[in-house]
N, C-alpha and C positions, 0 to 999 in steps of 0.2 A: 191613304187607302184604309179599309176598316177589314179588319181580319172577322174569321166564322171560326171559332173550335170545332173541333170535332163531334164533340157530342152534340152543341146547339147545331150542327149542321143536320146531323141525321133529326134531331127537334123539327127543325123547322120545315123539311122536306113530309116529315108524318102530317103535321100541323097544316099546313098548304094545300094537302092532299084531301083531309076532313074537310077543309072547308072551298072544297072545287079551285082550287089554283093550281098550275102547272109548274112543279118545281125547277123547271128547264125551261120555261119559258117565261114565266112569271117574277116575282120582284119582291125583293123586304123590303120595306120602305125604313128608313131609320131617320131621326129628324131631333132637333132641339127646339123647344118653344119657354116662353118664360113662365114659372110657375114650381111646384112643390118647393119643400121644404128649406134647400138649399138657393134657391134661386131659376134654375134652369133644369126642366123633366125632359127625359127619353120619349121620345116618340117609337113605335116600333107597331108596322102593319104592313099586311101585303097588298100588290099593286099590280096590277094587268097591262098598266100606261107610264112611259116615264115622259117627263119634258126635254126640252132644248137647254132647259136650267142643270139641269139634273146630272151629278155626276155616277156614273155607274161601273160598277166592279165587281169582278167576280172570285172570291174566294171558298176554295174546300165546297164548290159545288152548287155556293147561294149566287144568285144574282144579287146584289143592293143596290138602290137608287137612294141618292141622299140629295136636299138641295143643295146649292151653293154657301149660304148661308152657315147652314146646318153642319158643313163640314167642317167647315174650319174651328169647330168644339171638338169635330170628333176624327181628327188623324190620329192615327194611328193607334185605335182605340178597337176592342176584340169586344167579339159578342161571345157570349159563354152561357150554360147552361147547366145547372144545378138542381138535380132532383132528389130523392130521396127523406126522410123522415123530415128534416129540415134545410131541405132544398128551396128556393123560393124563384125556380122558373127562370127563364132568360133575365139576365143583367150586362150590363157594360163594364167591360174593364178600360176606363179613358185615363190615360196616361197624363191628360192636360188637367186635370180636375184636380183642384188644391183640396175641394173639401165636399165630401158625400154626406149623405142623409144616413137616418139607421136602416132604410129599406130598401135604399140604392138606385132609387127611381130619380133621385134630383141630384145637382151637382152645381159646384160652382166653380170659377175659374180665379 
């Protein structure tokens, strides 16, 4: 499962809302692809459609769809949200990740 903080929850529900998504109806898409710094970048957009691939959960009020693939980087791993002076916007806290970047967007295993 992939958990929502509290605070990226109320984020992502403002953020969904500016850009015509339905926060009760609609989907974070969360995903792993190869690339940045460390080897493997966060995907993270929202989604109106999920697939028959797609595993989906609901935590603190977000929908997620993540693929198959894509999940088994990221159990049990918390989306979070950091704003202020030097806040730097939604990131992952993945449990599985032996070694992050300086800007938290890559990760490796």
């Amino acid at each position: 499962m992939i958990k929502v903080s509290d605070i990226a929850s109320k984020r992502v529900a403002l953020l969904m809302e500016d850009e015509g998504f339905d926060s009760k109806r609609d989907y974070v898409r969360v995903g792993v692809e190869s690339g940045g710094c460390s080897g493997l970048s966060y995907q993270l957009k929202f989604d109106r459609e999920i697939s028959e691939t797609d595993k989906v959960f609901e935590d603190n009020g977000v929908k997620i769809a993540v693929d198959k693939k894509s999940f088994l980087y990221l159990v049990g791993t918390t989306l979070e949200y950091s704003g202020g002076l030097n806040g730097k916007g939604f990131y992952f806290n993945n449990p599985n990740a032996s070694r992050t970047c300086g800007c938290g967007e890559s990760f490796s295993l």
